[in-house]
LUMMIVEX-420738 format. One record per residue (C-alpha): residue number from 1; residue in one letter; x, z, y. Coordinates in steps of 0.2 Angstrom, whole numbers. Each point is the difference from the previous one (the first is absolute). Layout:
N
R  nr rest     x     z     y
R NUM    a     X     Z     Y
...
# end
This chain:
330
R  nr rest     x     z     y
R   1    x   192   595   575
R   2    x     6   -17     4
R   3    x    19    -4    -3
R   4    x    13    -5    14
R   5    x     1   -20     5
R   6    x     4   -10   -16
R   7    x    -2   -18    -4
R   8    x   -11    -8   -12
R   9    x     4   -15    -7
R  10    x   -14   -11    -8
R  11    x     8   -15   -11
R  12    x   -15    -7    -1
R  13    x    -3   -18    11
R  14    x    -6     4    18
R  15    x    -8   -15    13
R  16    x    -7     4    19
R  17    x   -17    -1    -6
R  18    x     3    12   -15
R  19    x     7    14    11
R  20    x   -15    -1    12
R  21    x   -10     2   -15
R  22    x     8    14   -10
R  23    x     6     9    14
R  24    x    -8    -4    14
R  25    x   -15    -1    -5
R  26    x    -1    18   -10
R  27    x    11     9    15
R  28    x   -12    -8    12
R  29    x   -16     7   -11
R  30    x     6    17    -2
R  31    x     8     6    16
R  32    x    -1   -16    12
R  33    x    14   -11     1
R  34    x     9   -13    10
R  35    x    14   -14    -4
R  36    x    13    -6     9
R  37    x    16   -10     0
R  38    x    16    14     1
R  39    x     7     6    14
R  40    x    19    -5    -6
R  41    x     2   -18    -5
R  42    x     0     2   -22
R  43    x    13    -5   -10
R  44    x     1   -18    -2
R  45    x    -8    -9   -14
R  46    x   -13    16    -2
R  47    x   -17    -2    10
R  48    x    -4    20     6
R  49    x   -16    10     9
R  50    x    -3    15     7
R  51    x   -14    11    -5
R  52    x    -9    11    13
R  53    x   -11    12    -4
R  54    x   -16    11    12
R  55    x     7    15    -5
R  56    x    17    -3     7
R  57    x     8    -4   -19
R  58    x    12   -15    -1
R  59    x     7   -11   -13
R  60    x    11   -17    -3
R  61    x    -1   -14   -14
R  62    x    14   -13    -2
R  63    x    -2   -12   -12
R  64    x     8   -17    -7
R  65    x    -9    -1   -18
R  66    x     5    19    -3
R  67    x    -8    12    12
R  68    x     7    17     9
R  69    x   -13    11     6
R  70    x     5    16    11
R  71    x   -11    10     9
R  72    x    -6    20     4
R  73    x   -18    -6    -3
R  74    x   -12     0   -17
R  75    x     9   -14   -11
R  76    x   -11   -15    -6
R  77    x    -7     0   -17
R  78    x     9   -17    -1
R  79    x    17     9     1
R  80    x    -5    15   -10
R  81    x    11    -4   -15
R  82    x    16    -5     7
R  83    x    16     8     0
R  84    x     9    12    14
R  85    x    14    -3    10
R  86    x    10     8    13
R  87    x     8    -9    13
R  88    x    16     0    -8
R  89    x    -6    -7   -17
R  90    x    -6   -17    10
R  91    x     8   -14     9
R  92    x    11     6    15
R  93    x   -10   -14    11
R  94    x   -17     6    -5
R  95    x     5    20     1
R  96    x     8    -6    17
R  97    x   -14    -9     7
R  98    x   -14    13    -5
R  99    x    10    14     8
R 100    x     0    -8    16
R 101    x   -16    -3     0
R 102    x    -5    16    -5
R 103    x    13     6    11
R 104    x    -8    -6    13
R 105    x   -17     8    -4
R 106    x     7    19    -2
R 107    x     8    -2    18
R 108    x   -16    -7     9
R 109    x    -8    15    -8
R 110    x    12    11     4
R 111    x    10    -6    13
R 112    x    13    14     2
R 113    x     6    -2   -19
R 114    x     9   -19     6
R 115    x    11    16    11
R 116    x     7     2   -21
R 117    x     0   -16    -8
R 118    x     9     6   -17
R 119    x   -11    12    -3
R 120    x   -15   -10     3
R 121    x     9   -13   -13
R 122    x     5    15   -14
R 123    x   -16     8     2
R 124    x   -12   -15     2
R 125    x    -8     1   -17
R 126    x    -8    17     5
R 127    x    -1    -2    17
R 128    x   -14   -15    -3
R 129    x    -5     6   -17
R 130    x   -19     1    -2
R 131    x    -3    18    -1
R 132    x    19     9     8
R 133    x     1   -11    17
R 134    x    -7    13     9
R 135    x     8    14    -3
R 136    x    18    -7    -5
R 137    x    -2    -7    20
R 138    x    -7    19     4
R 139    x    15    10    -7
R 140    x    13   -11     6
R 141    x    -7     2    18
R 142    x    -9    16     2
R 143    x    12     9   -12
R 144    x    14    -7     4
R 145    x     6    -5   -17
R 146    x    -1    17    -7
R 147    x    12     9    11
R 148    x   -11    14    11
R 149    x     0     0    15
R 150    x    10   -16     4
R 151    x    -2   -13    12
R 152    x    -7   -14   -11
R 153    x    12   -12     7
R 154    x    17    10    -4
R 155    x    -9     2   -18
R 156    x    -3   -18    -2
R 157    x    17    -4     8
R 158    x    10    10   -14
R 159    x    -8    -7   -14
R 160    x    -2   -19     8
R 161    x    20     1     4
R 162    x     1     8   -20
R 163    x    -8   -17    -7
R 164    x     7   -12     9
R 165    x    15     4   -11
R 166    x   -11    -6   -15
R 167    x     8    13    -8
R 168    x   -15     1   -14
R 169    x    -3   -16    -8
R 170    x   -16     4    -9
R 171    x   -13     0    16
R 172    x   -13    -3   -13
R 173    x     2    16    -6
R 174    x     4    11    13
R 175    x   -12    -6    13
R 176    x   -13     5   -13
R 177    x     4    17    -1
R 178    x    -9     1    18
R 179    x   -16    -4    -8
R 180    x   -15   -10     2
R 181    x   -14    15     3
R 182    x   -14     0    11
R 183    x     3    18     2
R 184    x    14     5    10
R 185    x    12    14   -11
R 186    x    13     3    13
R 187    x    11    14   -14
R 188    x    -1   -12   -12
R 189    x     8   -17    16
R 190    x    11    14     4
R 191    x     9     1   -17
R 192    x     0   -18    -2
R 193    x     8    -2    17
R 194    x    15    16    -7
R 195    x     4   -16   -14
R 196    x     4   -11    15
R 197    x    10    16    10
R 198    x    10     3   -16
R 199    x     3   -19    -2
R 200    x     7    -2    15
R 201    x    12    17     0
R 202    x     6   -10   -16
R 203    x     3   -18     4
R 204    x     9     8    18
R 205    x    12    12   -13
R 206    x     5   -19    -9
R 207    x   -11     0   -14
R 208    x   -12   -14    -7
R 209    x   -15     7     0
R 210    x   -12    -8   -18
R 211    x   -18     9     1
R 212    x   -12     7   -14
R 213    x    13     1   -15
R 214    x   -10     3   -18
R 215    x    10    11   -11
R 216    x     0     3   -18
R 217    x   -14    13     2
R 218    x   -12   -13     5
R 219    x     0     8    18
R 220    x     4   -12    17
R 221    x    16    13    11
R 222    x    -2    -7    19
R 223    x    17    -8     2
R 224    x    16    -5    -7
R 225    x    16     3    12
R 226    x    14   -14    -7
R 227    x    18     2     8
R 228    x    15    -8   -10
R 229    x   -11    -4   -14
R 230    x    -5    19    -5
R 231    x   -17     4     6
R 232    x    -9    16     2
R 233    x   -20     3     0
R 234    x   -11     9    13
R 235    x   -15     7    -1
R 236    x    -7     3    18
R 237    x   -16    14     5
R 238    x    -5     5    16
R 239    x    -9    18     2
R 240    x   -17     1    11
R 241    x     5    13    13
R 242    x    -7    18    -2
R 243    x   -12    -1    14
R 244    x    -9   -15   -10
R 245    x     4     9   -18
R 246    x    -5    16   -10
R 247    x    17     4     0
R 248    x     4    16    12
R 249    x    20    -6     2
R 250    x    10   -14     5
R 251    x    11     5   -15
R 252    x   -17     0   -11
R 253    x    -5   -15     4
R 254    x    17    -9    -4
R 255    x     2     9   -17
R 256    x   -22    -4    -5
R 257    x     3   -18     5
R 258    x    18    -1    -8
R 259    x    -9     8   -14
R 260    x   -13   -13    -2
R 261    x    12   -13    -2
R 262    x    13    11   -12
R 263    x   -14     4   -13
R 264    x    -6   -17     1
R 265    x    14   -15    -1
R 266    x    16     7     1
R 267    x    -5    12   -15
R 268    x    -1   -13   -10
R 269    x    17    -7     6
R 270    x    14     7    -7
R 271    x    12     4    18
R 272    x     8   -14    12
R 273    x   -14    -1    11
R 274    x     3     5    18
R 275    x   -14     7     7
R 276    x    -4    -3    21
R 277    x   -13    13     8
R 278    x    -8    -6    16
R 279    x    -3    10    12
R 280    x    -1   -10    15
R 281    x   -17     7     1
R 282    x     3    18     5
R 283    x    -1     6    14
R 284    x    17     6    10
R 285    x     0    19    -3
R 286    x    -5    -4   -18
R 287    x    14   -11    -2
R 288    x    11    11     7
R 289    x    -2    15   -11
R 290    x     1   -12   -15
R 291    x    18    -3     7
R 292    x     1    16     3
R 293    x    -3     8   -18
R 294    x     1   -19    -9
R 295    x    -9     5   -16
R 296    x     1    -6   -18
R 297    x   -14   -15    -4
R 298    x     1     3   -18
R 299    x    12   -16    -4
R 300    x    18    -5     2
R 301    x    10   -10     7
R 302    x   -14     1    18
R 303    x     0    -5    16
R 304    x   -12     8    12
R 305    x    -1    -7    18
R 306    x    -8    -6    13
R 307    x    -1   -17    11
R 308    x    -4    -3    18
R 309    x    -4   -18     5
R 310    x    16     0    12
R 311    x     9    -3   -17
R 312    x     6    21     2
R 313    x     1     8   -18
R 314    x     1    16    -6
R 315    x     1    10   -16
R 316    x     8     8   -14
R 317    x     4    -1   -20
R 318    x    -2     9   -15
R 319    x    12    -4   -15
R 320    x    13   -14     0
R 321    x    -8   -16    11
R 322    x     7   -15    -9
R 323    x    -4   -12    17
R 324    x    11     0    18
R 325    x   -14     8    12
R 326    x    -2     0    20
R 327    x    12    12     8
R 328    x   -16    12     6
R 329    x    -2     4   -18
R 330    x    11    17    -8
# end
């Protein structure tokens, strides 16, 4: 499976006629491929083209002696050995330029993302990735960005309104928990998306908000929630509902999926992780019988709750929750 967008960087010396032969040339052979001058105007003193491929695959290379090559297409043998880097870890003009152009591209695709430019520029290593831009698109739009049976546009609305705040500074990371699959795996988006709900429920309580904290066990906990220099770690899950489950129980399937996590991880962290159980997922009757009875999940301090995309929470704990929480949670 092909990774999300990245940079490579070729420090070897690159020329016009070099970059029709070792790119052109091979893309062209291969899959039938055009070259062209950028849409955007490239930074100055670097000379730039577009690549465009028959199958719809795109990709860019600037260069001025060193070469940066970025593209959801098959990479040139000539490029083969070269080092990867994301957006963040090159030059702010040349990130800059080749997100506009690519930019550019994802909304003449798919017009109705330029309604959500901040999600289109988080998400934009997977949303033109080579094998996950078709169904990253699909699951924003069709499912509404994991929350059932939502208006795709309030769905998109909470979470484009959520990272304007740039409230999570590593997009690299975050935007790759989407994934980059052919196949679209709407439980597995959906819990990605939960990381992004509980994210934002902890950057709107006042906290700073660090994601995928290794711990001495060797394991990555989701988050770290920092107020006043103390900080506290959060593992987030969400559970499929029961009607998509084995599980006969909205309370089974909180404690089986709770479970998973408790006998994996966080048993082999010793306490002070707060664990958040999505159930944005469920439908309202088995929602409200979980509020109703609010079971154990096999680990304290918890939060169990659910999200509508109007920004309405709702929930309740187990244990002593170190973290200020929306008012609709007990």
């Amino acid at each position: 499976m092909a990774k999300p967008l990245r940079f490579r960087v070729s420090n070897e010396r690159w020329t016009e006629g070099r970059v029709r032969s070792d790119l052109l040339g091979p893309l062209d052979a291969n899959l039938g491929a055009t070259m062209s001058t950028p849409w955007f105007k490239q930074p100055e003193g670097y000379e730039a083209r577009r690549f465009e491929m028959d199958n719809g695959d795109i990709a860019l290379f600037l260069w001025n002696g060193q070469g940066y090559w970025l593209g959801n297409t098959e990479t040139p043998s000539a490029l083969w050995r070269t080092e990867k880097h994301t957006f963040e870890e090159v030059p702010d003009r040349i990130s800059e330029w080749a997100e506009r152009e690519l930019l550019a591209q994802l909304h003449e695709e798919s017009p109705w993302l330029a309604d959500y430019p901040t999600i289109s520029w988080f998400f934009l290593p997977v949303l033109l990735s080579k094998d996950g831009r078709h169904t990253t698109r699909e699951f924003l739009r069709d499912h509404a960005a994991g929350f059932p049976d939502a208006d795709p546009d309030e769905a998109l609305r909470f979470y484009e309104e959520f990272l304007k705040t740039d409230a999570l500074s590593d997009r690299y990371t975050m935007a790759s928990k989407l994934g980059t699959s052919e196949h679209l795996n709407v439980g597995r988006m959906r819990s990605t998306m939960s990381e992004f709900t509980v994210a934002k429920i902890l950057h709107e309580a006042g906290y700073d908000v660090t994601p995928e904290i290794e711990v001495t066990t060797g394991h990555f906990i989701d988050f770290r929630a920092d107020e006043n220099g103390e900080g506290v770690l959060v593992e987030v899950t969400r559970p499929q509902p029961p009607a998509e489950r084995a599980a006969s129980s909205a309370s089974k399937s909180i404690r089986e999926t709770a479970e998973t996590k408790v006998s994996g991880q966080l048993s082999k962290h010793e306490g002070g992780v707060t664990l958040f159980v999505d159930c944005s997922s469920f439908a309202d009757h088995h929602w409200e019988t979980l509020l109703d009875e609010q079971p154990e999940v096999r680990h304290r301090p918890a939060v169990v709750f659910r999200a509508w995309p109007d920004g309405r929470v709702e929930g309740y704990t187990k244990g002593s929750v170190p973290l200020d929480l929306p008012d609709g949670i007990e």
